[in-house]
C-alpha positions in Angstrom: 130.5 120.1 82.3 127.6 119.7 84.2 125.5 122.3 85.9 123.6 121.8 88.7 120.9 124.4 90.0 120.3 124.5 93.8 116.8 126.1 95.2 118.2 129.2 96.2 119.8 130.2 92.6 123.6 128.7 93.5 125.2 126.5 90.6 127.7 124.2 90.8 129.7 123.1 88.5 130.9 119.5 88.0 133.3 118.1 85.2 131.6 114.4 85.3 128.0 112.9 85.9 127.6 113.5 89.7 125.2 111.5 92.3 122.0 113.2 94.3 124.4 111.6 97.2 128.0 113.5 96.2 126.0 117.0 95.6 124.8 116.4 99.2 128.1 115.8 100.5 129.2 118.9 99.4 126.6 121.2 100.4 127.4 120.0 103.7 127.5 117.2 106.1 124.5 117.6 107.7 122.5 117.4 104.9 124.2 114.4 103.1 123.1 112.6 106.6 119.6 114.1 106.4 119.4 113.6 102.6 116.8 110.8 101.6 116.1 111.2 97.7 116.8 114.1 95.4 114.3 115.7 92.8 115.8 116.5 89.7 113.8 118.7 87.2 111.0 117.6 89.0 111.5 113.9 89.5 112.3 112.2 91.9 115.3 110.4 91.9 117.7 108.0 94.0 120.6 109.5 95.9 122.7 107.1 94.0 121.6 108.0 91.0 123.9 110.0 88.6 123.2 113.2 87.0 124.7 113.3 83.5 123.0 116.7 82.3 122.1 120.4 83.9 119.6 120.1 86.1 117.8 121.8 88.7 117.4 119.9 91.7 116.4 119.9 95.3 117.7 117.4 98.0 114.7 115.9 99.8 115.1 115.4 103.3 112.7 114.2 106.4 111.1 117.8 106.8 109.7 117.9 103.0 106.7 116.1 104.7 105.0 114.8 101.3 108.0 113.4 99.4 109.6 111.9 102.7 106.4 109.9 103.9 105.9 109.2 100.6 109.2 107.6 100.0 109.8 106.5 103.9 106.4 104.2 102.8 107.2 103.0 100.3 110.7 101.5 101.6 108.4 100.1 104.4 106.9 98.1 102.0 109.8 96.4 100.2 111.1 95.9 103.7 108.2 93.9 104.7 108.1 91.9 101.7 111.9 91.0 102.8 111.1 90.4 106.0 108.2 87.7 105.0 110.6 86.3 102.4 113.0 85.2 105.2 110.3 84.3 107.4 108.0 82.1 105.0 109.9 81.0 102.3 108.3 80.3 99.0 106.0 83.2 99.6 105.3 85.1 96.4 105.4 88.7 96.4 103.1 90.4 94.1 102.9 94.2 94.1 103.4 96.8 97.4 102.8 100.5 97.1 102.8 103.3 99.5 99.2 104.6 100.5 97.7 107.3 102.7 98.7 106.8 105.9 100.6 103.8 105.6 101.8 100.8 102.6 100.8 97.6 102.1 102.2 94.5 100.2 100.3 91.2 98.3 101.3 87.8 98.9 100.5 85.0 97.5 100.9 82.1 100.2 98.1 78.9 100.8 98.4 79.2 104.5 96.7 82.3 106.1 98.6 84.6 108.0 97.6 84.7 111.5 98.4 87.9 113.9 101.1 86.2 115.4 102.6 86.1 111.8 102.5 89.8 111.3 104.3 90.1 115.2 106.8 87.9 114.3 107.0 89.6 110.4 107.3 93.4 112.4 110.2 92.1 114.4 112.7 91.0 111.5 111.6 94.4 110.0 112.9 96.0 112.9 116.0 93.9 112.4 116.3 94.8 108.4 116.3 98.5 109.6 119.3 97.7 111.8 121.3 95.5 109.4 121.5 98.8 107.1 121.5 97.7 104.3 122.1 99.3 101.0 119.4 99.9 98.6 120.5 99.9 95.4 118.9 100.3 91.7 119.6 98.3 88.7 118.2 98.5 85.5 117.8 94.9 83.7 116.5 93.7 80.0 113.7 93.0 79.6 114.2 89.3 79.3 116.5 88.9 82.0 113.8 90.0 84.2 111.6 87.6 83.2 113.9 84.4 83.0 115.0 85.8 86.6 111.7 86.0 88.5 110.2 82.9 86.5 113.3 80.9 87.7 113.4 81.9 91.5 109.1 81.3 91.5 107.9 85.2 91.3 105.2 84.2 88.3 103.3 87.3 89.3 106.6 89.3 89.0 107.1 88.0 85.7 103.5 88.9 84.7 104.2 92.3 85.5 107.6 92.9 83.8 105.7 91.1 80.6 102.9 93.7 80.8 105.0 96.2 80.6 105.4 98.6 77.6 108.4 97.8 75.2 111.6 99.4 75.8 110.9 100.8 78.8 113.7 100.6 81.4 113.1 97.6 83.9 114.1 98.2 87.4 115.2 96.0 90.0 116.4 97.3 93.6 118.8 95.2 95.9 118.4 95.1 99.3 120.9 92.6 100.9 120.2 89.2 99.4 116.2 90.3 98.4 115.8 91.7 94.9 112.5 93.7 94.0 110.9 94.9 90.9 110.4 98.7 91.0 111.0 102.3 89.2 111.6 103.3 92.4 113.3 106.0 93.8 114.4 104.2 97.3 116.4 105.3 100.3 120.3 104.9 100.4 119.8 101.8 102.5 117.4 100.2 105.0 118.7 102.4 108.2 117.2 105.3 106.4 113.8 104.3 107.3 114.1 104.3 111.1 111.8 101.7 113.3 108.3 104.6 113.1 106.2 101.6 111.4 103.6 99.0 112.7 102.3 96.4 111.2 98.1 97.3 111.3 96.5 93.8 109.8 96.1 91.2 106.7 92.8 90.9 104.5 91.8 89.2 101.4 92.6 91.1 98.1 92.4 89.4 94.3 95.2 89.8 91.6 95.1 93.3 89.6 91.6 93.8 91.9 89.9 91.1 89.3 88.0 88.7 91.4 88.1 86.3 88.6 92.0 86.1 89.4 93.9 84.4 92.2 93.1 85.3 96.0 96.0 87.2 97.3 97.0 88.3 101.3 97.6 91.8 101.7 99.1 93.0 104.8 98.8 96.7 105.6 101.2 98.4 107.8 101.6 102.5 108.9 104.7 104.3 108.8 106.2 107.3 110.0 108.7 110.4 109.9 109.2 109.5 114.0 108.2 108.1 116.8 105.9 110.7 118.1 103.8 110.6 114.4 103.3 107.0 114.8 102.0 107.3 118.7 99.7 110.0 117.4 98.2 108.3 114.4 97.8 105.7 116.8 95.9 107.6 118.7 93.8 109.5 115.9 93.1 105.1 115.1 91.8 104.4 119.1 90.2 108.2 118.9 88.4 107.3 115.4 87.3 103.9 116.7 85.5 106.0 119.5 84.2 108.0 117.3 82.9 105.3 114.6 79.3 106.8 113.7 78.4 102.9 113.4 78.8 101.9 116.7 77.2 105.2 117.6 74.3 105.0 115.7 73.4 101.7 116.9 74.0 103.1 120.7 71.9 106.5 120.1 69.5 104.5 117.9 70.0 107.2 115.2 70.1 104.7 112.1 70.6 101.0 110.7 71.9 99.1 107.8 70.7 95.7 106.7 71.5 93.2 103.8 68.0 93.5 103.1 68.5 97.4 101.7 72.2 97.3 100.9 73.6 100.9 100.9 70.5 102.3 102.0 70.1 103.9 105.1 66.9 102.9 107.9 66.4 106.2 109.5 65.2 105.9 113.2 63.7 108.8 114.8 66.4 110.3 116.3 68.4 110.0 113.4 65.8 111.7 111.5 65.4 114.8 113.6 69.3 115.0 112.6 68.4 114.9 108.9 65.5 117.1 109.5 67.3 120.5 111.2 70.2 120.1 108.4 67.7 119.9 106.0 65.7 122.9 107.6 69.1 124.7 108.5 70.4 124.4 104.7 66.8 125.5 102.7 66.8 128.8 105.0 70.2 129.5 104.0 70.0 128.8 100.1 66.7 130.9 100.4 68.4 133.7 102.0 70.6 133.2 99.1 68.1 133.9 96.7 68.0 129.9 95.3 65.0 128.7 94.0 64.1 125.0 94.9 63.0 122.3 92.4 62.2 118.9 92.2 63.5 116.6 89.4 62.3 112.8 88.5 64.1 109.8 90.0 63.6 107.6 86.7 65.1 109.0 83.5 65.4 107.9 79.6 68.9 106.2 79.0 68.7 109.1 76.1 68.9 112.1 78.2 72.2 110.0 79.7 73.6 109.2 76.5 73.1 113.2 75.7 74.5 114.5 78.8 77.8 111.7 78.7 77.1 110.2 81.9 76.4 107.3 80.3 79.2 106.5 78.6 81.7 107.7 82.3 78.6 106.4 85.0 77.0 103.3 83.0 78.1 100.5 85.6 77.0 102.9 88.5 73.4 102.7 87.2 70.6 101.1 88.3 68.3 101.0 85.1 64.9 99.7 84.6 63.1 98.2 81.0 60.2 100.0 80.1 57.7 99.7 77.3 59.6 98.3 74.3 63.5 99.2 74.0 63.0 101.8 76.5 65.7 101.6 79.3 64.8 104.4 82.2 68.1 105.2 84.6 67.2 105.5 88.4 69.7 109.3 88.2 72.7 109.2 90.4 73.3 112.8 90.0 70.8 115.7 89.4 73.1 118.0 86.6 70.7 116.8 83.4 67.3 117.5 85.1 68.1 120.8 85.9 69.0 121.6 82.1 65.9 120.5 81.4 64.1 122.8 84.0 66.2 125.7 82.9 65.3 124.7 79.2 61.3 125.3 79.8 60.5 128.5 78.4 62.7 131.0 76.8 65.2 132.7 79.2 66.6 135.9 78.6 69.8 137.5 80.3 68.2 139.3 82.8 66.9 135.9 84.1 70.7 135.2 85.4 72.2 134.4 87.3 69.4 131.7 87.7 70.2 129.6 91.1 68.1 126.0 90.8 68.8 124.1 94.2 67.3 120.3 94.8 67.6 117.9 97.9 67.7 115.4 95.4 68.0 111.6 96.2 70.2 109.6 94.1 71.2 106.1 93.2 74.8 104.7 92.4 75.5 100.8 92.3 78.4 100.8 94.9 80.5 97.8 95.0 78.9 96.2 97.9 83.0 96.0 99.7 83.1 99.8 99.1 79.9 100.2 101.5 80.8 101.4 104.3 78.3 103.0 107.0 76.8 106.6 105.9 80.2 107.1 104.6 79.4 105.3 101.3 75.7 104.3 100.5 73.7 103.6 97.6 71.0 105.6 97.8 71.5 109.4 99.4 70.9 113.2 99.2 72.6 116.0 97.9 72.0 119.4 98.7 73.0 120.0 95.0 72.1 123.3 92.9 73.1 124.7 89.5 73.8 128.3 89.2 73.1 129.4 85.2 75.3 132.4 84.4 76.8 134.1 82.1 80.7 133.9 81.5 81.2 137.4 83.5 78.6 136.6 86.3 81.3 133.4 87.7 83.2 135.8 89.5 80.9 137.3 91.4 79.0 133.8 91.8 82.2 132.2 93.3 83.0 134.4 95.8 79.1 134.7 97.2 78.6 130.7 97.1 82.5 130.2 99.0 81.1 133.2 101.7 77.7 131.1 102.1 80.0 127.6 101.8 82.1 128.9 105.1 79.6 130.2 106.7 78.0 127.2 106.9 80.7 124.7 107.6 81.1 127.5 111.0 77.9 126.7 112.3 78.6 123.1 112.0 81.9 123.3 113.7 84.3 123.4 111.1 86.9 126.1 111.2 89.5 124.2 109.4 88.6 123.9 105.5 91.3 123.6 103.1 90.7 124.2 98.9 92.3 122.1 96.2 91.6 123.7 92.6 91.0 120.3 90.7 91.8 120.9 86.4 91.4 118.9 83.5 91.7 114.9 84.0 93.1 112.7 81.0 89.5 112.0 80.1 87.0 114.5 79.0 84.6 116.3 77.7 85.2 119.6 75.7 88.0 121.1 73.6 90.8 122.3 75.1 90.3 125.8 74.6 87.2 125.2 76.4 89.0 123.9 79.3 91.7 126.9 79.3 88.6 128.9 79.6 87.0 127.1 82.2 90.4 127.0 84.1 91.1 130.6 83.8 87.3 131.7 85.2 87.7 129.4 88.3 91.6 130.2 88.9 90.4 133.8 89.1 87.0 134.0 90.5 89.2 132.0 93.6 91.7 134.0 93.7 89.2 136.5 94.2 87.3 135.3 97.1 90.5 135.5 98.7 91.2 131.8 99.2 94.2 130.3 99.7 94.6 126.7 97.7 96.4 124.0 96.4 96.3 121.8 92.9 95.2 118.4 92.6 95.9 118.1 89.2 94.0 115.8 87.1 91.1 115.4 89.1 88.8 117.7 87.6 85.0 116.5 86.7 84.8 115.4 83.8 82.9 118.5 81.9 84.8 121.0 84.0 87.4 121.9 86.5 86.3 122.2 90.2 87.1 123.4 93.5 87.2 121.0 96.4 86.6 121.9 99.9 87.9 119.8 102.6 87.3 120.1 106.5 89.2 118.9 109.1 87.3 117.5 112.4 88.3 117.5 115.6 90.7 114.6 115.2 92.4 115.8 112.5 91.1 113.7 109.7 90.3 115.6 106.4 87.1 115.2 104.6 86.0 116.2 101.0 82.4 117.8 101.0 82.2 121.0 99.0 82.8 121.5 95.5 82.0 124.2 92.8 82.6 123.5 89.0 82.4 125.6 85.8 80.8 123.8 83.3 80.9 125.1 79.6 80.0 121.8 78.4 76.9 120.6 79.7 75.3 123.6 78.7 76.3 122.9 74.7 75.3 119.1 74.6 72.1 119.5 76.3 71.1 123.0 74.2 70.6 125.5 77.0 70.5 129.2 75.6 69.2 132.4 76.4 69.0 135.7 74.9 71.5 138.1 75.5 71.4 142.3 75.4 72.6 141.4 71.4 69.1 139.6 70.8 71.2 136.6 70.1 71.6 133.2 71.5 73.7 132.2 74.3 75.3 129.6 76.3 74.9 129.8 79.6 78.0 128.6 81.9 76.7 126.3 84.6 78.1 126.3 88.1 77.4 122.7 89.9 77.4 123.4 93.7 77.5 121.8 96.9 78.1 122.6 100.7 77.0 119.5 102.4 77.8 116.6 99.3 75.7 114.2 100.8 73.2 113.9 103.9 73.9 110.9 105.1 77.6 111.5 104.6 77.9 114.2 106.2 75.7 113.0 109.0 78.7 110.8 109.6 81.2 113.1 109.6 79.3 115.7 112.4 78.5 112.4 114.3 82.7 111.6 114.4 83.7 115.2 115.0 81.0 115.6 118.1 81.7 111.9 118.7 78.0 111.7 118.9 77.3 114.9 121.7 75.5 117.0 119.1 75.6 121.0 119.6 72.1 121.5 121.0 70.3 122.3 117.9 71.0 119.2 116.1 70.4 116.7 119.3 67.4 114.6 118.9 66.3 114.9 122.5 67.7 118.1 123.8 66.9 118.0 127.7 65.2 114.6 130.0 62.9 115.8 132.9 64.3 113.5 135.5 62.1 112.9 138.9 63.9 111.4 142.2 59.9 110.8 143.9 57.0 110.2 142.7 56.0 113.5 144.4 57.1 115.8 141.9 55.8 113.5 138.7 53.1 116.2 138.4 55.6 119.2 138.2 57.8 117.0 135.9 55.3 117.0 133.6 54.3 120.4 133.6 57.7 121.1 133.4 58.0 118.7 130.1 55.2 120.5 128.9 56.3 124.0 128.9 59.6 122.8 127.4 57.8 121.4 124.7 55.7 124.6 124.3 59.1 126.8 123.9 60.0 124.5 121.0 62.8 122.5 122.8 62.8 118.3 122.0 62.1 117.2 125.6 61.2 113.4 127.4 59.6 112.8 130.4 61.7 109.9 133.1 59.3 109.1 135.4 60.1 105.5 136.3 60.7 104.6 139.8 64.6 103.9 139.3 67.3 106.0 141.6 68.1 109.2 139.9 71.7 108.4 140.1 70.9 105.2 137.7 68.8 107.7 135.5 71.2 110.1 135.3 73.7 108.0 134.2 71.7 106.3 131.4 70.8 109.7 129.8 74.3 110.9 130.2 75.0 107.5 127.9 72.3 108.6 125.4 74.2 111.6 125.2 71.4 114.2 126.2 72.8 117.4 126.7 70.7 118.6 129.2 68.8 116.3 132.4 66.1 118.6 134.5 66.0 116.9 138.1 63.0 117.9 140.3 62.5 116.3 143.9 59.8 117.5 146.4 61.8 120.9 146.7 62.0 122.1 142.7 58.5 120.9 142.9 57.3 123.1 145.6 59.6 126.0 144.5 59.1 125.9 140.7 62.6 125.7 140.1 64.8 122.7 138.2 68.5 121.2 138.9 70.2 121.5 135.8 72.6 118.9 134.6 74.9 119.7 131.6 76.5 116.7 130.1 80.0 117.0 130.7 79.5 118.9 134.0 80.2 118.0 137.2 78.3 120.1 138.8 74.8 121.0 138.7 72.8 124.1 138.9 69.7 125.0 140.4 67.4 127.4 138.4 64.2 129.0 138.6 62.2 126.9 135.7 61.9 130.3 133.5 65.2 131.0 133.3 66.0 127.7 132.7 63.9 127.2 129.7 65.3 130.7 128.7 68.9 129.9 128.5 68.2 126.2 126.8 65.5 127.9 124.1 68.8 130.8 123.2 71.2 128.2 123.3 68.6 125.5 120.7 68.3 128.5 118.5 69.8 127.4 114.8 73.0 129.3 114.2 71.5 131.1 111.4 68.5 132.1 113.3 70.4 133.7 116.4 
C-alpha cells in the first residue's frame, strides 16, 4: 500500500506506485488540467513521476507563484534550446537555467547571433508550445550518457555528465525528437508552458564563467504565468529604462564614471548636495539614537584580517599595499575589525552597554570590472555602518529600537513597502554550531518581537552570524536589499573584546552589525529610480529657479533669490534674455521643483508666479508666503 498525504490532512490509499499525474486525476479534473509538477516530501517532482512510498505531497499548480515561474522558466529554456537546434543545426547546447525574471541558455556556435536570429528563434518557440509535446524523464548510465552526447557532437554535455559525482542518477528529458540533460522536474509536455515568453537579447558568456575557457552565446529570454505578467514586466523594463539613474545622472549632472577611476564615483555638485542632506539626515537620526560616531583607518595590517577571517572569505576583494619589509596593509572593505579595536581601548564594564559605535566609513572591494554597474555596484563607497556591543539579554531590546529607527527612515525616503528575510547559517562559517543555535534563537526572537512579519532565506547568513535583510520596494515594483542587522558571537571571541560584568568577571560582548542605508552611492541610485530623478524637495540640489520674462524685474529677481537663499532654500537666479516659455521648459527638464516667474507686475507688487513641476497651472503669491510654504515644505522629515 501506499499512502499518500494531501495538504489538508486527506489520505489516500493506493495498492501500486502511483504518478503526481494519476493522484491529480482523482482529486478532480480541474486540477489534473491545472496541475504542473507535484512536491513530494518536499521535492519537487515530475507529474509523471511515480510515487512508490508514503508521502506527503502537494500538487503545484500556476497560482503557487514561486514553484510555477520557477518551473514555467525553466521549460522556457529547454524549449529555446530546441527551437535553436532546429533552426541552426550543429549548435551546441551547453547549460540553461531559470533565473529571476526570466531563463537563459549557452550556445556554442562560430557565427553570432544577430536579432533577427532570436525573432526567428521566438517564433518556432511559439510553434514547440503548439506542437504539445510530451516531456518526458529518463534516467540513463552513466556511460551511456556520455557515448550518447559525444556521438551526436554535445562535448560540453559530455563534460558535464563526466563531472558529475559517481552513482548519481543521470537524467535526460525528451521533448519530441530533442533530448536534454537535466534533474529536472519539467512540465507534462510543451503546451503546458503557454506563449507568456519573449526572447530579451544575446551576450558573450565563457564556459563554467572561466575566461580562460571557450566563448559561449547566451541568449536571455523572460517568461511568464500569462499574458498580462509579461506586458507588465514589459513595462516595469521601458519604466526602469526611464528611470536608469545613469542616463539621469548625466542629464541632471549629479555624477560621472570614467575608465580612469573604475568603480569610483565623480561627484558633481548637485550630486553632492544629494550625498550631503542623506548624510546630514542620517547623523541627526543615529544621534537622536544615542550612537556615538567614529572614525576608523582606511589602510590596515593583513594581520588584523587574518584575525578577524576576512581574509581567508574577502582576500580576492582586497586591494592591498607592501609596506616596510613583509608588511602587506589591506585598503578595508568593511569597517567590523576597526570598531573591535575602538571598543577594545580601555577597559569596558557592563554598564558601558549597550555601546552604539556608528562610522560613514568609505570602503574598497575589487569588483570585477563586468559587475560594475553605475552606483549600483562601485568600488569604492560609504556605509552608514555601526556596531552595537551588547550583552546577550540587551539584543532584544536593541532589535526592536534599530527596526523602529530602520522604518522610520525608509518613510521619509519614500518607502512604505519593506519586506524582511531572516538569513541563517550558510555552509561556510565561522563558529560552533551551538554558537549559531544561539545566535539564531536571539535574532528569531528579538524579530518576532518587533512585530515583524518575515520570510527565510536559508543559507545566506554572514558568515559570523545570521542576519536580517531588509528589502524595499520602489515605485515600480522592483525590490532592493539595503538594511541588515546581524548577531555576531564570533567576532567578538577572535578579536578579544571583553568587559566586566555585575560578577567582576570577563565577558563577551555580542556585536550587532547595522545598516539602514547599505551604501551611499547605492542607495543614491535607488531614490534617483523610484523619484525617477524629481527629488522630494529636501533632497533636490536646486530647489526653486527665479525666472524673469523682462529685464525690468532683474532687480526684484534677485532680491527675490536673495531672500530665498537667506531662508535656507537652494535657489538660482535665470536672468538671460531667452522667452520664459523656453526657460520654463529647460528647468522643468532639470527637474526643479519649483520656478518663481516675476514680470513688471510681481515686480511692482512684491509678489511671485509660482510654478510646481508637474502642475499645470501656476499660482500667484505674495513673495512671503511663498517662501513660507517652500521653507515648510524643504524642512528634513525628521526636522518637521
Amino acid at each position: 500500500m501506499v499512502a499518500i498525504t494531501l495538504p489538508d490532512g486527506r489520505i489516500l490509499n493506493y495498492d501500486r506506485p502511483v504518478t503526481g499525474g494519476e493522484i491529480a486525476r482523482e482529486i478532480g479534473p480541474g486540477l489534473a488540467k491545472a496541475a504542473l509538477c507535484i512536491r513530494v516530501n518536499g521535492e519537487l517532482w515530475d507529474l509523471s513521476r511515480e510515487i512508490d512510498g508514503d508521502a506527503s505531497i502537494q500538487i503545484i499548480t500556476a497560482n503557487d507563484e514561486a514553484e510555477a515561474l520557477d518551473i514555467l522558466r525553466h521549460d522556457a529554456a529547454h524549449v529555446l534550446a530546441e527551437a535553436v537546434k532546429e533552426l541552426f543545426p550543429g549548435t551546441q547546447v551547453t547549460i540553461g537555467p531559470n533565473i529571476e525574471n526570466g531563463f537563459y541558455y549557452d550556445f556554442a556556435r562560430d557565427e553570432p547571433f544577430t536579432p533577427d536570429d532570436l525573432d526567428k528563434i521566438e517564433v518556432r518557440m511559439h510553434g514547440i508550445v503548439d506542437r504539445d509535446e510530451v516531456i518526458a524523464r529518463e534516467v540513463w548510465a552513466r556511460a551511456e550518457a556520455i557515448a550518447y552526447f559525444t556521438k551526436i557532437g554535445e562535448v560540453y554535455k559530455a563534460e558535464i555528465v563526466e563531472g558529475l559525482p559517481d552513482g548519481e542518477p543521470i537524467g535526460v528529458y525528451r521533448q519530441g525528437d530533442f533530448l536534454d540533460l537535466c534533474r529536472g522536474p519539467h512540465l507534462p509536455s510543451t503546451a503546458k508552458l503557454g506563449h507568456a515568453f519573449k526572447l530579451m537579447s544575446v551576450a558573450g558568456a565563457y564556459w563554467r564563467g572561466d575566461s580562460r575557457n571557450a566563448m559561449l552565446q547566451r541568449i536571455y529570454g523572460t517568461a511568464w504565468r500569462n499574458d498580462k505578467e509579461l506586458k507588465a514586466y514589459l513595462h516595469r523594463l521601458e519604466e526602469a529604462e526611464k528611470r536608469d539613474h545613469r542616463r539621469i545622472g548625466r542629464e541632471l549632472s549629479l555624477f560621472h564614471l570614467q575608465e580612469e577611476a573604475a568603480g569610483s564615483v565623480f561627484w558633481h555638485p548637485n550630486g553632492w548636495v544629494i550625498y550631503r542632506e542623506i548624510e546630514q539626515y542620517m547623523r541627526r537620526r543615529l544621534d537622536a539614537e544615542h550612537y556615538r560616531e567614529i572614525r576608523t583607518p582606511q589602510l590596515i595590517d593583513r594581520k588584523l584580517w587574518e584575525a578577524s577571517g576576512h581574509w581567508e572569505k574577502f582576500r580576492d576583494n582586497m586591494y592591498t599595499a607592501a609596506d616596510e619589509g613583509d608588511r602587506v596593509l589591506a585598503l578595508k572593505p568593511m569597517n567590523c575589525p576597526g570598531h573591535v579595536q575602538i571598543f577594545r581601548q580601555g577597559l569596558k564594564s557592563y554598564r558601558d552597554l549597550p555601546l552604539r559605535l556608528a562610522e560613514f566609513g568609505s570602503c574598497h572591494r575589487s569588483e570585477p570590472s563586468g559587475a560594475l554597474h553605475g552606483l549600483m555596484r562601485v568600488r569604492q563607497f560609504t556605509q552608514d555602518d555601526a556596531h552595537i556591543f551588547c550583552t546577550e539579554d540587551q539584543i532584544n531590546a536593541e532589535t526592536v529600537e534599530f527596526c523602529a529607527l530602520l522604518q522610520s527612515v525608509y518613510r521619509d525616503f519614500g518607502f512604505e513597502d519593506v519586506k524582511v528575510l531572516f538569513a541563517d547559517r550558510p555552509p561556510v562559517r565561522a563558529g560552533t554550531d551551538a554558537t549559531w543555535d544561539r545566535a539564531e534563537a536571539a535574532l528569531r526572537e528579538a524579530v518576532d518581537t518587533a512585530g515583524l512579519n518575515w520570510s527565510l532565506n536559508p543559507g545566506e547568513g554572514a558568515f559570523y552570524g545570521p542576519k536580517l535583510e531588509f528589502h524595499l520596494t520602489d515605485a515600480i515594483g522592483r525590490s532592493w536589499q539595503c538594511g541588515t542587522l546581524q548577531v555576531d558571537f564570533v567576532l567578538p571571541e577572535r578579536l578579544d573584546a571583553s568587559y566586566v560584568g555585575e560578577d567582576g568577571a570577563k565577558h563577551r560582548p555580542v556585536m550587532l552589525h547595522r545598516a539602514i542605508l547599505g551604501s551611499f552611492e547605492r542607495f543614491i541610485a535607488i531614490l534617483i529610480e523610484h523619484h525617477a530623478g524629481r527629488m522630494p524637495l529636501w533632497l533636490a540640489p536646486v530647489q526653486v529657479v527665479v525666472a524673469t520674462i523682462t529685464e525690468a524685474a532683474d532687480e526684484a529677481a534677485r532680491v527675490v533669490c536673495e531672500r530665498l537663499n537667506a531662508a535656507g532654500l537652494r535657489a538660482d537666479l535665470d536672468l538671460r534674455n531667452e522667452k520664459i516659455n523656453y526657460k520654463v521648459r529647460e528647468h522643468s527638464l532639470a527637474k526643479i521643483p519649483y520656478i518663481f516667474v516675476l514680470g513688471e507686475r510681481e515686480a511692482a507688487e512684491t509678489t511671485v508666479s509660482v510654478r510646481k513641476l508637474g502642475d499645470k497651472q501656476q499660482e500667484v503669491l505674495a513673495l512671503d508666503r511663498a517662501v513660507d510654504i517652500l521653507r515648510e515644505e524643504a524642512t528634513p522629515p525628521d526636522q518637521k
